[in-house]
N, C-alpha and C positions, 0 to 999 in steps of 0.2 A: 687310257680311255679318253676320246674327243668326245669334246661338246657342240653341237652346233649353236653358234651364238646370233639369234632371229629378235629381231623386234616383236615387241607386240601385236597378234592378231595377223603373223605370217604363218605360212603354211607349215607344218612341223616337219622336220628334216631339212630343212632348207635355212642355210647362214645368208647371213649378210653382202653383200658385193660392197657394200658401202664401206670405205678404211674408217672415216670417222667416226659411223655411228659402232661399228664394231670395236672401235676401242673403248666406246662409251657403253656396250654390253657386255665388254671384259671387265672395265672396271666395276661397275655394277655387281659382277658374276661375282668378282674376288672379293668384293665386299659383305656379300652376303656368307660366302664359307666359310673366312674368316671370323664371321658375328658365330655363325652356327657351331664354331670350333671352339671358339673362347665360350660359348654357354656351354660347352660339353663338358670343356676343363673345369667351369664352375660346380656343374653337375656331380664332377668326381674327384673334387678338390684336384684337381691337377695330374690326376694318375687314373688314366681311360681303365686300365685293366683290374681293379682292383672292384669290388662288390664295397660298393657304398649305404651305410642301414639309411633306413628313411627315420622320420622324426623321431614314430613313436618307439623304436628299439635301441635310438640312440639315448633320449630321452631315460630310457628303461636300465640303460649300461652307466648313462652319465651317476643316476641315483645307488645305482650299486657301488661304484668308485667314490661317491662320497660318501657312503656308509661305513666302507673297507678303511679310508683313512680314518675312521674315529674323530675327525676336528667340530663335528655336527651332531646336535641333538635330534633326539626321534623325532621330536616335534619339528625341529625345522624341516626335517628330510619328510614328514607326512604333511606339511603346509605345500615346500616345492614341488610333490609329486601333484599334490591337487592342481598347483599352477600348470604344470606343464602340461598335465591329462586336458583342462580345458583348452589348451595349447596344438593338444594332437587333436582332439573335437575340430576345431577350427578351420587347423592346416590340413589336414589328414595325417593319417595313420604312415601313409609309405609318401609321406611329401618330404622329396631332397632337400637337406641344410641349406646348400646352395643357391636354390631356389629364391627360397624366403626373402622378402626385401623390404623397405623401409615401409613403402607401403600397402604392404601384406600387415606388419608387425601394427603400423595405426587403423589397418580395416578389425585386426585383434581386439586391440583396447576398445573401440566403438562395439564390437560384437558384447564385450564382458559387459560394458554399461549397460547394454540393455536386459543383461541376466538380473535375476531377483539379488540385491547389493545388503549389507546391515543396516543401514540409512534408510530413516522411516521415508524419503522418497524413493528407494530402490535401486538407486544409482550407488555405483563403487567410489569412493570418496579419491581423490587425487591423489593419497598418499597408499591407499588399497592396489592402484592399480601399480604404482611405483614397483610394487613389489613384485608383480608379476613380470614387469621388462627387464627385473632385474634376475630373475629365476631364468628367464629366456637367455639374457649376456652373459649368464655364467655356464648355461649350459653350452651356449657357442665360443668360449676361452676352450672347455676341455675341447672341442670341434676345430680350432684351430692347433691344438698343442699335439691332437692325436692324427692332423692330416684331412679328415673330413672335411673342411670348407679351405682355400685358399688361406696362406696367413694374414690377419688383418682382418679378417669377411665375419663382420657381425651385426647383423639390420638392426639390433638395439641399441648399439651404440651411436650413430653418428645421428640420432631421430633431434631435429630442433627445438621441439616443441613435446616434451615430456614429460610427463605428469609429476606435481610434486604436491606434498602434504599443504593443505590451507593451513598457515601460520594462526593460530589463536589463540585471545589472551589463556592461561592457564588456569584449571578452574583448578579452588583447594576451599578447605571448609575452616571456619572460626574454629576454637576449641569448644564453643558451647556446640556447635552443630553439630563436632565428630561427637562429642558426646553423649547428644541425642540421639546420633546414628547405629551409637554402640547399647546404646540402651536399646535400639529398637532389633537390633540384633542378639541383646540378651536375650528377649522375652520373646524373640520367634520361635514360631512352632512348625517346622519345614511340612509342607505335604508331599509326597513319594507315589508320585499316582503309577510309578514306572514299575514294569512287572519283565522281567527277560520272556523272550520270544524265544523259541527253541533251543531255550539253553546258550542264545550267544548275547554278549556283553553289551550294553547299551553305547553307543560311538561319544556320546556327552552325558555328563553325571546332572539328571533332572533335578535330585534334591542333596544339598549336603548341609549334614548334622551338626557339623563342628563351624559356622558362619561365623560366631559374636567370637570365638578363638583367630578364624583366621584375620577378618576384618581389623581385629585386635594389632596382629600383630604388622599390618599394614602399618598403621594409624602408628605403630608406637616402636619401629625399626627405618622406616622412609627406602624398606622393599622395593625393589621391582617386582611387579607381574611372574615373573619366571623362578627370580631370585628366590621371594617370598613360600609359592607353590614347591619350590625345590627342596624348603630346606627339610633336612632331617633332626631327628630326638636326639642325636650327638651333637650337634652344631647351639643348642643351648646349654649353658652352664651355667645352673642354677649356684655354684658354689662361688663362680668366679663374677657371674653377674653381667654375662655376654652372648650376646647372640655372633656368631660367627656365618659369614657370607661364601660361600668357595665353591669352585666344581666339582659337579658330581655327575654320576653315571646318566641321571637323569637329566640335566640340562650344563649350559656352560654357562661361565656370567660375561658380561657384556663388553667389560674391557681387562686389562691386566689390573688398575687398581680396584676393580669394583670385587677382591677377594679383597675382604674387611672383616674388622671385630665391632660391633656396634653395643653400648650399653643395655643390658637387661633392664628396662622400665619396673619401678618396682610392679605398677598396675600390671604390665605384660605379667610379672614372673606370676602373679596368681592368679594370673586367668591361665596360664599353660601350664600352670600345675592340677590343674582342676580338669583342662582336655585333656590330659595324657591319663590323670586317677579316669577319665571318663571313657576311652576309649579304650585302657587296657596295653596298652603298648611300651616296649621299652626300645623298639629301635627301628629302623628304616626311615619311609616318611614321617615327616610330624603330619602333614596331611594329604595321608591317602585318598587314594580316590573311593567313594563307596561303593562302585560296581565296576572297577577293573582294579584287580587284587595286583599290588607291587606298582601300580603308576600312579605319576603326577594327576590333579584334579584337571580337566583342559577347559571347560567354559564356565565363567563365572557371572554372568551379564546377567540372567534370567535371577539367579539367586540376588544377586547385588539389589535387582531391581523390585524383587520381592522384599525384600528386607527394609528397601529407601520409600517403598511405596507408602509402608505401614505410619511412616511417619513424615507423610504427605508430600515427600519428594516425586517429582514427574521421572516416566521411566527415562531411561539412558542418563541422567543428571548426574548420577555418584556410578565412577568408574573408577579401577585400581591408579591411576595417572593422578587423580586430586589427592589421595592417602599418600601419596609421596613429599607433594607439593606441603600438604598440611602440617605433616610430619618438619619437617624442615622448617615452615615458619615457626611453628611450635617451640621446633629446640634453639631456633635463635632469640628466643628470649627464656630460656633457661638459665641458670647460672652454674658456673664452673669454679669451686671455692668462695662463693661470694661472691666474685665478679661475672658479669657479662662472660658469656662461652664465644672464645674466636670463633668469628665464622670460617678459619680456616679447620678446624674441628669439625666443623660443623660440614664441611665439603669433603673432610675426608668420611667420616659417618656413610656419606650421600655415598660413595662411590666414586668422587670425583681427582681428578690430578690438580685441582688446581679451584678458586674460589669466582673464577669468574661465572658460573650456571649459577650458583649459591646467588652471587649478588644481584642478577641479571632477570633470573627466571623464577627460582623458585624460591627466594625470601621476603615471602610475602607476613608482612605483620601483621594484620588485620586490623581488623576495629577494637578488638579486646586487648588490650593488654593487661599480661598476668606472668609476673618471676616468681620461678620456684627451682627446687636443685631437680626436679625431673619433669618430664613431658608426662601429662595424665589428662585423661578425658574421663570426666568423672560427671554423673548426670547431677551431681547437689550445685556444679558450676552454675548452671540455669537462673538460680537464684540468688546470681553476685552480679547478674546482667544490669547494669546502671540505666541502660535504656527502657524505664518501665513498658512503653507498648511491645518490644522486642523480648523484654522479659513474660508479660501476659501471652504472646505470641505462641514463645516457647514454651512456656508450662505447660499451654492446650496439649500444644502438640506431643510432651510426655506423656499429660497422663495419657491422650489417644492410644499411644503404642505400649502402656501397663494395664489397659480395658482388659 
């Protein structure tokens, strides 16, 4: 097939006479086919003949294929499906991998900001959005491993300027605070305004029952979030006097050392002998969720903050990240025979390979110091506070939360 090669605003069918200016509309020609050939090959990762899915069906294969390997808990596979779903929102539905580029992927993250964020200004916090470029880079690894994008072709990876979590200092509470906190979690009285809609299950647990047990066992193992919520009524042993960390069907844990044995607190073992006589149970989770029968509980913010409010904490202030942090300064001033407990004990307790987070991040001593052979928050602490206005401080704030 000929082309006739015309300049600009010549009559159509009619080429050139000119040699120069017609090498200069050849080259031109061959440049533009070549552009429209190399976007086609991008289009169809490199093979025209082949039916290429668009976002959202790739999307929809990628989270089957990581469900089928088993290396992922539900939770993360129903966090990345919401990333992505606001991801096919965006891009569309039948928009080619190939397509997508660095900045399409930052016109994303500006769209998410202005979505309603957990941050009382609304905004998704730096380390919020982290997560979402990172649910996009993994779904284009399987896109590059399975031929759908050219090798190498991932618009999240090469972005300059990517969002990271704002560094800040670590919040964790005295032992008279956690104490006060656990006391306002004894004497809570949950309300349950939540009623099922046609019989189907509530997506987050409004009210739960068992708070001064779980909070408990934050405060008096140095848990994670997942860990904590994971564990089940075998993983304590009241005979041996150990709380045991491991994977389970429900969640995984966060590194190879964070499957651990941690001390039974003597406080812990009577407050979860008292939720277990209370709920009736001998096996599965230690805490159920109360309206999705057989799973993990998934949000804890609204109850945390009902529980910290009673005893005049501002909402968001007490999150499960400080009960770890507490816990650990706690047990670095414990004693282990008499002596001082290594804080390399003390890192392995945490989860950790090694003592450098222990010394670095979370061994905060506080203002209180108090050696004893176990970690306990106990509400009579209140009244060993040396600091009398801090002592009158807190008393209020007891009796507030035994009103």
């Amino acid at each position: 097939m000929k082309e006739a090669l015309k300049p600009t605003g010549e009559r159509r069918g009619r080429a050139t006479s000119d040699p120069e200016v017609a090498e200069k509309l050849l080259a031109d020609r061959v440049k533009e086919l070549l552009a429209k050939r190399n976007r086609a090959e991008r289009l169809t990762g490199g093979v025209a003949q082949r039916d290429v899915p668009g976002l959202k069906a790739f999307a929809a294969a990628h989270l089957i294929a990581k469900a089928k390997a088993g290396k992922v808990t539900d939770n993360w596979l129903e966090r990345t499906e919401n990333r992505l779903r606001l991801a096919v929102e965006f891009f569309g539905a039948r928009r080619a991998l190939a397509s997508i580029e660095v900045p399409d992927v930052e016109g994303w993250l500006a769209w998410l900001q202005e979505r309603p964020g957990r941050r009382a200004n609304g905004e998704l916090s730096g380390g919020a959005l982290r997560h979402y470029v990172n649910a996009l880079s993994n779904m284009y690894r399987r896109a590059q491993a399975e031929h759908v994008v050219p090798p190498g072709y991932n618009p999240a990876a090469p972005m300059l300027e990517k969002p990271t979590a704002k560094r800040e200092e670590a919040r964790w509470l005295e032992v008279h605070e956690a104490a006060l906190l656990l006391e306002s979690a004894r004497t809570y009285k949950p309300k349950n305004p939540w009623a099922p809609q046609d019989g189907k299950p509530a997506e987050r647990d409004p009210s739960i029952p068992f708070m001064y047990a779980l909070i408990a066992t934050f405060l008096l193992t140095g848990g994670r979030k997942a860990e904590v919520l994971g564990l089940e009524v075998g993983d304590i042993n009241f005979q041996r006097n150990t709380v045991t960390f491991r994977p389970h069907e429900h969640r995984r844990l966060k590194t190879s050392t964070s499957h651990r044995t941690v001390p039974l607190q003597p406080q812990l073992k009577e407050i979860l002998r008292a939720h277990l006589r209370e709920l009736g149970i001998a096996g599965g989770l230690l805490f159920p969720s109360p309206v999705r029968d057989g799973a993990m509980v998934v949000e804890l913010r609204k109850q945390l903050d009902a529980v910290a409010e009673r005893a005049w904490w501002k909402p968001g202030e007490i999150r499960t990240k400080a009960f770890r942090h507490t816990y650990c300064g706690a047990r670095l001033q414990t004693l282990d025979a008499g002596a001082p407990i290594s804080p390399f004990t003390v890192a392995r307790e945490m989860g950790h390979g090694g003592m450098a987070l222990v010394n670095r991040v979370y061994g905060h001593l506080g203002t209180v110091r108090h050696r004893s052979e176990h970690v306990e928050y106990r509400a009579d602490m209140i009244r060993g506070i040396k600091d009398a206005e801090v002592r009158k401080r807190f008393s209020k704030r007891l009796r507030a939360v035994r009103a």
